[in-house]
N, C-alpha and C positions, 0 to 999 in steps of 0.2 A: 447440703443446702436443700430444704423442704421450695416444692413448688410452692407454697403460699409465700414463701421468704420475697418471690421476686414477683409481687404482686405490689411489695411497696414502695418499687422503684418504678418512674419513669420510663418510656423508651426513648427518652435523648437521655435519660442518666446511665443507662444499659449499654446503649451505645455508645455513649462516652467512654465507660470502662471499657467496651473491646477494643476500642481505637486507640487507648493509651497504652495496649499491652504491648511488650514486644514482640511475645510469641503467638501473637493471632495475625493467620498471614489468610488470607478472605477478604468476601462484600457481603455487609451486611444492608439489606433492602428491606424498606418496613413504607407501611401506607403512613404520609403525610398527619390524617386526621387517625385517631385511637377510633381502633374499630373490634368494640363489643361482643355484636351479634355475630350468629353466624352464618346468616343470611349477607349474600352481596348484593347490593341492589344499586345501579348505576354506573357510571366510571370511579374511578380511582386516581387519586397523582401518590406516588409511590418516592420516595429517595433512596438514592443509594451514598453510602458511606466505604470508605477504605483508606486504612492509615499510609505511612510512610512506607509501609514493610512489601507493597504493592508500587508500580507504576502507574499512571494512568490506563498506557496499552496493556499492561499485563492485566488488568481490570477488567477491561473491554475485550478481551481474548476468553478472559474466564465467564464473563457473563453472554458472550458470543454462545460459546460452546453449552452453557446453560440451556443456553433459548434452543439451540439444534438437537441438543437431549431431552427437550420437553417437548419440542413439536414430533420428533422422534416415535416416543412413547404416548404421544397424547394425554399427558397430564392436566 
């Protein structure tokens, strides 16, 4: 699959497909509004997604330990 291939999907249709898969075990996290530029400019509302193949806590474990690896490294 060419990078332009997924140029002409959505990201609720993107997301849809990894949430139906069985073998994606993840959270997938994308900004609310399509954001173009690459400049950030203001706050953000952000969602997160995770299928069946996740628990909520095991969700909230993995995006825990996300946030303690990024303040970590200062990303």
């Amino acid at each position: 699959m060419q990078a332009t291939d997924l140029e002409v999907y959505t990201t609720k249709e993107l997301v849809g497909e990894l949430m139906r898969r069985k073998t994606f075990l993840g959270v997938v996290i994308h900004s609310e509004e399509d954001h173009k530029d690459r400049s950030w400019v203001g706050e953000k509302v952000f969602k997160v997604h995770f299928n069946s193949n996740l628990e909520a806590e095991q969700a909230c474990r993995l995006l825990d330990f996300i946030a303690e690896y990024m303040d970590r490294d200062n990303c």
